[in-house]
N, C-alpha and C positions, 0 to 999 in steps of 0.2 A: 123469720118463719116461726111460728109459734106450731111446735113440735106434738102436742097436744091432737091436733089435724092430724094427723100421722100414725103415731105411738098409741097405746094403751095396752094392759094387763086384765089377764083372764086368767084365774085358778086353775081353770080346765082346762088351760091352754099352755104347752111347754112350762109346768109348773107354778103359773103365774109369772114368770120373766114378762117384761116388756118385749111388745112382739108388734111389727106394723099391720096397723088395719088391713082385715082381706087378704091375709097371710100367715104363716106360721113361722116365718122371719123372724129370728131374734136380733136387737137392735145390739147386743154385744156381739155377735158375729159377723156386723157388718162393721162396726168400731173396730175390731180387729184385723179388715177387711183394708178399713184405710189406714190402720196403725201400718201393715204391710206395703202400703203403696201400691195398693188396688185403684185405678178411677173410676169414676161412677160407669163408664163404657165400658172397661173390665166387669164390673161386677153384672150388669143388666146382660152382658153376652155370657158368660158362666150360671149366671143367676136367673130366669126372666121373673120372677117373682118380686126382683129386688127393680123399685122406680127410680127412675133418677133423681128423684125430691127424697128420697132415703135416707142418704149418706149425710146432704143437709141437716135432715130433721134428727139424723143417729147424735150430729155433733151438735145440737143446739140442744138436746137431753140431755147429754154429757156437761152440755160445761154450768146448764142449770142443778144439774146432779153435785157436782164439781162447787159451786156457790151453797149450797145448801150443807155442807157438813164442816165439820172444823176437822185439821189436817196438822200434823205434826210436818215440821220441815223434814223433807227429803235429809237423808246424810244424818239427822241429829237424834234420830227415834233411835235407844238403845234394847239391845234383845234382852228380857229375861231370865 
């Protein structure tokens, strides 16, 4: 799924956060959504704004999001 179809950012739109087309859905509240063990029929019956192609496109931003940054191991980052 190429997440692109889906997602985009508007300044005027919940700050600029990532939000799905023809919505004001933010894609991290739907990520938190399934981090919870939400299914996509959960969320479309709570939600109807949220499609069932959402959840999909939430985690193919994530893990493209997730590929794009450099990350310190879990466990090894020490506090200041």
């Amino acid at each position: 799924m190429n997440w692109r179809d889906h997602i985009y950012s508007n300044p005027d739109i919940r700050s600029g956060r990532p939000i799905f087309r023809g919505t004001r859905i933010k894609v991290d509240f739907v990520l938190e959504l399934i981090a919870a063990g939400w299914s996509a029929e959960q969320m479309a019956i709570e939600y109807p704004e949220i499609e069932p192609h959402h959840p999909q496109a939430a985690a193919a931003f994530a893990v493209e999001l997730m590929r794009d940054e450099d990350y310190v191991a879990i466990g090894q980052a020490k506090a200041a």
